[in-house]
C-alpha positions in Angstrom: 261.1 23.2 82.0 261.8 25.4 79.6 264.1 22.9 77.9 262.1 19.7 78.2 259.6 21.6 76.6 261.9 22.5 73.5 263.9 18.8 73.5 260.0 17.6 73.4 258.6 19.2 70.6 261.8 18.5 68.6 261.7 14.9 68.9 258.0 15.6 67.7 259.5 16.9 64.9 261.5 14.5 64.1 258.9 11.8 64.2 256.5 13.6 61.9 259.7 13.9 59.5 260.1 9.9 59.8 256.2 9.3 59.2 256.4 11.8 56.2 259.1 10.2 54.8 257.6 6.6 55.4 254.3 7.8 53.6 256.4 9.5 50.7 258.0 6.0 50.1 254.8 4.0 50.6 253.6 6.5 47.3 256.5 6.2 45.4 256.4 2.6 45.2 252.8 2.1 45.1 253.1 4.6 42.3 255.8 2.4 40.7 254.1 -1.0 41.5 251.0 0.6 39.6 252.9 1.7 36.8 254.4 -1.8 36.3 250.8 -3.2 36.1 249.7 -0.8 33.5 252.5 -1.7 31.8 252.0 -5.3 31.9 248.9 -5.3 31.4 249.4 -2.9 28.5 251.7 -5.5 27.0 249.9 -8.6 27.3 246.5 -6.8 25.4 249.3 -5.6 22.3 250.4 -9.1 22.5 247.1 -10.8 22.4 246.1 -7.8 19.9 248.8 -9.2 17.5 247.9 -13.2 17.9 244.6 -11.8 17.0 245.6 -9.8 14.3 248.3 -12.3 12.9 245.7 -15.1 13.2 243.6 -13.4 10.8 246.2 -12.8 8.4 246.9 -16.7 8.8 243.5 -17.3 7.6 243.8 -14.6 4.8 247.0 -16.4 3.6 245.5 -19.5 3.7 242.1 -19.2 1.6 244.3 -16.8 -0.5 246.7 -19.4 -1.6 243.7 -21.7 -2.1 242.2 -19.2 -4.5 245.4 -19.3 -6.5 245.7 -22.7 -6.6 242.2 -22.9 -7.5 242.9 -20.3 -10.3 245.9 -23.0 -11.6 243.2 -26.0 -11.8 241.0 -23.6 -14.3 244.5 -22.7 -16.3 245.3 -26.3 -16.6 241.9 -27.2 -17.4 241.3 -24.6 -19.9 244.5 -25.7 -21.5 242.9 -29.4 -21.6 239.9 -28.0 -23.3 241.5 -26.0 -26.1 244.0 -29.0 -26.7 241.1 -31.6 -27.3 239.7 -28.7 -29.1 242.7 -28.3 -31.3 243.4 -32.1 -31.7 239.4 -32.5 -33.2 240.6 -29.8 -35.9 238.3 -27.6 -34.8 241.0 -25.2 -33.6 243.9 -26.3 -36.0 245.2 -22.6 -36.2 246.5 -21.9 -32.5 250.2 -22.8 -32.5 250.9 -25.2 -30.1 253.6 -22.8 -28.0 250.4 -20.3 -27.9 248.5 -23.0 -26.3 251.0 -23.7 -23.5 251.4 -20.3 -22.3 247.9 -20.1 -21.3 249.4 -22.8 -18.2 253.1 -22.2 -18.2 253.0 -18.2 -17.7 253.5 -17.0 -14.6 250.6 -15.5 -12.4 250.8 -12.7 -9.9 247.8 -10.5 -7.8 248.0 -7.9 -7.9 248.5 -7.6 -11.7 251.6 -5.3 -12.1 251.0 -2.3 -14.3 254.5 -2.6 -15.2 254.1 -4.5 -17.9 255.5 -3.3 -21.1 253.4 -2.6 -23.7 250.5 -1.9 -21.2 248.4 1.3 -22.4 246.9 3.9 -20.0 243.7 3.3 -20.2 244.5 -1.0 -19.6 246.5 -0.1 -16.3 243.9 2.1 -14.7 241.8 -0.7 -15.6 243.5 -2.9 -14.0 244.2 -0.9 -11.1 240.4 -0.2 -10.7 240.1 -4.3 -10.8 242.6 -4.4 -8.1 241.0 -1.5 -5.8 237.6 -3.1 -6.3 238.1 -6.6 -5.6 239.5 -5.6 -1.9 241.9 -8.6 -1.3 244.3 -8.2 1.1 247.5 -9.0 0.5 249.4 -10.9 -2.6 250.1 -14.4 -4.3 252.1 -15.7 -6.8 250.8 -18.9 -8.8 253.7 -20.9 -11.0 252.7 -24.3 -12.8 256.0 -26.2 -14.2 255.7 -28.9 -16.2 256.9 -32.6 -14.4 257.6 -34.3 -17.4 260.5 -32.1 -17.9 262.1 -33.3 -15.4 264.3 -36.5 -14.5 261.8 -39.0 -12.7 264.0 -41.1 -10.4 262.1 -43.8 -10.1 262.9 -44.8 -13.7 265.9 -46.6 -11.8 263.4 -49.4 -11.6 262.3 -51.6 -13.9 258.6 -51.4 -13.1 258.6 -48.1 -14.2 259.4 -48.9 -17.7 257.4 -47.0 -19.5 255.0 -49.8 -21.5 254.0 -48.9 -25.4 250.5 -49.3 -26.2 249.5 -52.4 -27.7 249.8 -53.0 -31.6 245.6 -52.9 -32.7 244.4 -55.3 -34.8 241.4 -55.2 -37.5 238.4 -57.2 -35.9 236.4 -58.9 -38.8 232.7 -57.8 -39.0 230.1 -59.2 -36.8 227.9 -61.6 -39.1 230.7 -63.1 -41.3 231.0 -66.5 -39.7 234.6 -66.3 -39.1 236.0 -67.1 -35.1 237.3 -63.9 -33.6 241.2 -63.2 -33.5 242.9 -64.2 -31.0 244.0 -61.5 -27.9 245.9 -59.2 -29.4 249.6 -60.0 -28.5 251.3 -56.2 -26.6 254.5 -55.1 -28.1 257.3 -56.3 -25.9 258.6 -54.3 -22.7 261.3 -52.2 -23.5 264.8 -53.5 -23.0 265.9 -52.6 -19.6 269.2 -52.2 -18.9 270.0 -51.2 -14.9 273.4 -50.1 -15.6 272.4 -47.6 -18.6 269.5 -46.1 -16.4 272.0 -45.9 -13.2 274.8 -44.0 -15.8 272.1 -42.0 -17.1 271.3 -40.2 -13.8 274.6 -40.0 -13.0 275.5 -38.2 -16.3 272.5 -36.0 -15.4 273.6 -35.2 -11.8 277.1 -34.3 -13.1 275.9 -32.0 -15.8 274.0 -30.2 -12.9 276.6 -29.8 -11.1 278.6 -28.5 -13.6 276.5 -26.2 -14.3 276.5 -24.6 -10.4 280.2 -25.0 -10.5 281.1 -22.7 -13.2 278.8 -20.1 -12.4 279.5 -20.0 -8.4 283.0 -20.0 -7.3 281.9 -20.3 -3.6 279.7 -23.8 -4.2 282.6 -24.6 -6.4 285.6 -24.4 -4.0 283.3 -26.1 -1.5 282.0 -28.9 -4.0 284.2 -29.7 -6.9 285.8 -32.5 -5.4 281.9 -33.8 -5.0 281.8 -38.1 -5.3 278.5 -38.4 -8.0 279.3 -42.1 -8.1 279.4 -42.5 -4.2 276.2 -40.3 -4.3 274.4 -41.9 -7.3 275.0 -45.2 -5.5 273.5 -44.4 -2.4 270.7 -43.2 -4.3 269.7 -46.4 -6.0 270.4 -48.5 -3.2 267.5 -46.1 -1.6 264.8 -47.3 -4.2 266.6 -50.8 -5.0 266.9 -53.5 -2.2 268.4 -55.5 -4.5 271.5 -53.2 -5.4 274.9 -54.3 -4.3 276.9 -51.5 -3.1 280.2 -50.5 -4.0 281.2 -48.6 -0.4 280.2 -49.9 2.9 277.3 -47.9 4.0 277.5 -45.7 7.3 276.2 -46.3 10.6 273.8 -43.9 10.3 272.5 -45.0 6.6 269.3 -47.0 6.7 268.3 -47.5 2.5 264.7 -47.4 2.1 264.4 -50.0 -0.5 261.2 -48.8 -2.6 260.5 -46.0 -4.8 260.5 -42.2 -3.6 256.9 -41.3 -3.0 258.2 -37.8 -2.4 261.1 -35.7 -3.5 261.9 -34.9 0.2 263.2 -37.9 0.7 266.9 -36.8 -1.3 267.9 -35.4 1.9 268.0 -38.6 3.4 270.6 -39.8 1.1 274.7 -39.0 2.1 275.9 -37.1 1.8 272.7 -34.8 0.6 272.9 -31.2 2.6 270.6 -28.0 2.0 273.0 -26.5 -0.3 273.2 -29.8 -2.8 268.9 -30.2 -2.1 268.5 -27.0 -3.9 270.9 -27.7 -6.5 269.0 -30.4 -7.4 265.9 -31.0 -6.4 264.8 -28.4 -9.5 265.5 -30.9 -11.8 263.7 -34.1 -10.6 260.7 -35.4 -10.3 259.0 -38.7 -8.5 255.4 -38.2 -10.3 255.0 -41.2 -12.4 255.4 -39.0 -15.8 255.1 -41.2 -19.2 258.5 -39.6 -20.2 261.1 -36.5 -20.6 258.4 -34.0 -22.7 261.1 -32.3 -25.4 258.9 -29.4 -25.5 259.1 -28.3 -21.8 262.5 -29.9 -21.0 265.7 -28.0 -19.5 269.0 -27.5 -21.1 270.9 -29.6 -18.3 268.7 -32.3 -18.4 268.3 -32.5 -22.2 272.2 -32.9 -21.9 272.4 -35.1 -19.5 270.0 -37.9 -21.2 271.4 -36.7 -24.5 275.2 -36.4 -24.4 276.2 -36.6 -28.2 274.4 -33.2 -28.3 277.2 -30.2 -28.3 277.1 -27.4 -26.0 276.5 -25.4 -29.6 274.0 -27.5 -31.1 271.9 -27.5 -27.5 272.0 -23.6 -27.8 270.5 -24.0 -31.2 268.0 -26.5 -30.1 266.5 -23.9 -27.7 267.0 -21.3 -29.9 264.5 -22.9 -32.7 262.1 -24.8 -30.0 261.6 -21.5 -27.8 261.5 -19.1 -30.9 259.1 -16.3 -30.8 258.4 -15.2 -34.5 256.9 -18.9 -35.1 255.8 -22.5 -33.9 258.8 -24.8 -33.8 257.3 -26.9 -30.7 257.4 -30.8 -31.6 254.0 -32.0 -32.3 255.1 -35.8 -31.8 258.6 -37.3 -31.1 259.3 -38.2 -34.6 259.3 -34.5 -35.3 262.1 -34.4 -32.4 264.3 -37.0 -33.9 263.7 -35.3 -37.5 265.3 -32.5 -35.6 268.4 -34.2 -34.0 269.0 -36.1 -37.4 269.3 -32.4 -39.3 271.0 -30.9 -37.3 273.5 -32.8 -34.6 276.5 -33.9 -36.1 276.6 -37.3 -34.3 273.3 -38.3 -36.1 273.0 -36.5 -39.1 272.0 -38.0 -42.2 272.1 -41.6 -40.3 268.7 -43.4 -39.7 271.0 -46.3 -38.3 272.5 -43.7 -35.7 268.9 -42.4 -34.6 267.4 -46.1 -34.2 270.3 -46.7 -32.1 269.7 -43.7 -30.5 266.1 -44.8 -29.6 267.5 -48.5 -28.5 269.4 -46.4 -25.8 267.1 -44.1 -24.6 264.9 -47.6 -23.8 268.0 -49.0 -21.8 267.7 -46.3 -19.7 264.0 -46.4 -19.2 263.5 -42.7 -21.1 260.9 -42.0 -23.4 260.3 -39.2 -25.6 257.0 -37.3 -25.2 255.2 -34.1 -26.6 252.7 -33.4 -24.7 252.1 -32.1 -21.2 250.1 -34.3 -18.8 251.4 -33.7 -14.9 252.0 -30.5 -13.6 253.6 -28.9 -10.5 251.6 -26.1 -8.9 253.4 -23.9 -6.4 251.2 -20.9 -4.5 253.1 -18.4 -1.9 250.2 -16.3 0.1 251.3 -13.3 2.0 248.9 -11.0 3.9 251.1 -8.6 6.2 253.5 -10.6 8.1 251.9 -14.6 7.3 252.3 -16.1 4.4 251.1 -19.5 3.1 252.9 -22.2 0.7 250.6 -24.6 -0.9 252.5 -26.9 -3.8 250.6 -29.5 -5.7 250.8 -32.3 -8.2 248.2 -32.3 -10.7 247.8 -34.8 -13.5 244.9 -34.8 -16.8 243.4 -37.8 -16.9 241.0 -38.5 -20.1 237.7 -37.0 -19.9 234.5 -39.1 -19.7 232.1 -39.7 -22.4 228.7 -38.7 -21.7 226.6 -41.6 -22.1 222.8 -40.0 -22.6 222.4 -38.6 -26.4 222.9 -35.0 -27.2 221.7 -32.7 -29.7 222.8 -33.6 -33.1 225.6 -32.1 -34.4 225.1 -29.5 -37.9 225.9 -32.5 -39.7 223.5 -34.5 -38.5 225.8 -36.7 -36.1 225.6 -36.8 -32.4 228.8 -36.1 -30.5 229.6 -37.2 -26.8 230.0 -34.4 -24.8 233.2 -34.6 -22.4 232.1 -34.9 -19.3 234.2 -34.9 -15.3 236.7 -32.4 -14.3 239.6 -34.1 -16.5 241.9 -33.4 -13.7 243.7 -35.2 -10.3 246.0 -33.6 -8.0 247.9 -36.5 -6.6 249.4 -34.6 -4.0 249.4 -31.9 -1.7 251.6 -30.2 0.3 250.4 -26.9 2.6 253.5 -25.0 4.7 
C-alpha cells in the first residue's frame, strides 16, 4: 500500500508539472501575441502620424510655392511699371541694367544674412522679419528671360517674325481729299528653311562643345554625337513636309506640328536624360518676337552669330554685363553699332552688317532689346515635401482707361494704364 500510495502521489506530481508547464507556455505566448499587437498597432498610428504630418507639409509646400510665384508676378510687373515709366521720360535716369535686376535677381526665403556688405543692424532686421513672419520652411524664386533663348519653332515659316507695318500720314478730316488707300505691310522676311535648319544645328553643336571640353566623362560618352542625324529628326518633328535623310526607326512616330512644350525633345532619337539637360537650358517653344541681345547666352549668341571670335564674344559680355556703367542696348541698331566697332568680320563695312541682317531673316532670327516673356521657376520645401511650380509669363500692353482723369499739372489729361499687363501662358505644378 505503502507504495501505491508513493507511485500515486508522484504521478500527481508529475501532472501538476505538465499543467504548470502548459499554463507557463499559454503566458508566454499570449504575452508575445500581445506584444506583437502593441507593436503593430504602435506602427500603424507612427505611420498614419507621418501621412498626416507629411500631408500637411504637402500643403505648406504647395501654397508656399504659390506665394513665390505670386511674388514673381509683382517683380515682373513692377518691372513693366518702371519701364513705361522710364520710356515716358519721366524716369530717364535709371540705367536700363538697373531696371532688369529688379526681375532677373534671384529670390530666396529666408533672406540669407550672408550677404556681403550686410551691416549688423540690417541682418538682425532681417532675421527679426524672418522670426516674425513664422513660415515654415523655404523657397527659391528664379525668373529667366525666354527671349534669350533659341525658340525651335522658328524652323517654320509661320513663325517668321512679321515687321510692323510702314505708317502712313492720313490727310486731315475736312480737306476734301479721298482717304489713302490701306496701307501696304512691309514684306515677310525672306525665309530660307535650309539657313534656319543650319542655324540650330550650328547652335546645338556649339552646346555641345561647350559640355565636351569641360566634362571628360559626357565627352568620352558623346563626342562621336550625330547633330545632323539629330537636328533632322528634330525638324521632321515640327515639319510634315521635311524629307528625311535616314530612314526613321520603328519606334519613331514625327509629330508634324510645332512643340507646344519643351518636354517633347525627349521624344526625339536619340534624345536621353543626359543630352535633355544639356540642352533643354538653351531653348525655348514660347512664341518670343526674337533672340533679346541683352539677356542672351554666350553659346547661343555664338551659335546664331558665328563670325563672332571666341575673343571678341568675351569682350561682348565683358562691356554688355559691366558693372561700373550702362552698356545694355537700348534698340538693335545700338547692337549692330556694336558688332560693326568691334568684330573684325564687320568692322568698318555697312555692306557686311546689312548682309548680316539679310541672314539673320533667312534663319527666321530677329534682334530684340527688350524683355517681354519670362520663365518663372519656384521649388517649395517644408521638411521632407517639396513643391515645383514653373511658369510662362508674357507682358501684354496695358489698357487705356477710357473714363477721364484728373488733369495732369499741365493741364492735359492722361489715360491711366489700366489691367494687370500680364499672362502666364503656361503652368506646370510637380
Amino acid at each position: 500500500m505503502a507504495f501505491l500510495q508513493r507511485f500515486r502521489q508522484k504521478d500527481r506530481s508529475r501532472q501538476q508539472g505538465r499543467e504548470a508547464g502548459v499554463a507557463l507556455f499559454m503566458v508566454l505566448s499570449s504575452m508575445t501575441i500581445l506584444a506583437l499587437l502593441v507593436t503593430e498597432f504602435t506602427y500603424i498610428a507612427q505611420v498614419n502620424s507621418r501621412m498626416a504630418f507629411d500631408s500637411v507639409d504637402q500643403v505648406k509646400a504647395h501654397y508656399l510655392a504659390k506665394g513665390g510665384l505670386k511674388i514673381s508676378l509683382i517683380r515682373i510687373r513692377a518691372y513693366q511699371n518702371l519701364k513705361a515709366l522710364a520710356s515716358s521720360g519721366a524716369g530717364a535716369m535709371i540705367p536700363k541694367g538697373l531696371l532688369e535686376k529688379i526681375w532677373n535677381f534671384p529670390f530666396f526665403y529666408p533672406i540669407p544674412t550672408s550677404i556681403p556688405g550686410l551691416s549688423p543692424s540690417e541682418k538682425e532686421q532681417i532675421e527679426k522679419f524672418t522670426k516674425n513672419s513664422a513660415i515654415d520652411g523655404r523657397f527659391s524664386a528664379a525668373i529667366d528671360s525666354e527671349s534669350s533663348k533659341y525658340n525651335l519653332n522658328s524652323l517654320l515659316a509661320p513663325f517668321a517674325a512679321q515687321p510692323e507695318p510702314t505708317p502712313t500720314n492720313t490727310p486731315p478730316s475736312g480737306t476734301g481729299s479721298r482717304p489713302p488707300p490701306n496701307p501696304v505691310p512691309t514684306p515677310t522676311p525672306t525665309f530660307n528653311t535650309a539657313d534656319a535648319q543650319s542655324a540650330l544645328a550650328a547652335t546645338v553643336t556649339q552646346i555641345l562643345n561647350n559640355r565636351v571640353e569641360s566634362d571628360e566623362t559626357f565627352a568620352s560618352e558623346y563626342r562621336d554625337f550625330k547633330v545632323d542625324e539629330f537636328v533632322d529628326n528634330l525638324i521632321s518633328w515640327v515639319d510634315p513636309t521635311h524629307q528625311r535623310r535616314s530612314a526613321p526607326s520603328s519606334s519613331y512616330r514625327p509629330k508634324g506640328s510645332p512643340f507646344y512644350s519643351l518636354s517633347e525633345l525627349r521624344m526625339i532619337e536619340p534624345m536621353d536624360d543626359e543630352l535633355f539637360d544639356t540642352l533643354s537650358p538653351h531653348f525655348t517653344v514660347s512664341a518670343t518676337p526674337g533672340l533679346n541681345v541683352n539677356t542672351v547666352k554666350k553659346t547661343t549668341l555664338r551659335g546664331f552669330f558665328p563670325q563672332i571670335t571666341e575673343e571678341e564674344a568675351d569682350e561682348f559680355f565683358k562691356f554688355r554685363d559691366s558693372v561700373e556703367q550702362d552698356n545694355s542696348f537700348k534698340a538693335p541698331d545700338d547692337f549692330f553699332n556694336y558688332i560693326r566697332a568691334n568684330v573684325a568680320a564687320f568692322r568698318g563695312s555697312d555692306q557686311e552688317i546689312e548682309k548680316f541682317k539679310a541672314e539673320l531673316k533667312k534663319k527666321n532670327l530677329r534682334i530684340v532689346t527688350d524683355e517681354t516673356h519670362f520663365k518663372v521657376t519656384v521649388q517649395a520645401t517644408v521638411n521632407q515635401a517639396t513643391r515645383l511650380i514653373e511658369a510662362q509669363v508674357m507682358l501684354v500692353p496695358q489698357k487705356k482707361a477710357t473714363t477721364p482723369q484728373a488733369p495732369a499739372p499741365n493741364g492735359d489729361q492722361q489715360p491711366t494704364p489700366t489691367g494687370s499687363g500680364l499672362r502666364i501662358t503656361s503652368m506646370r505644378v510637380l
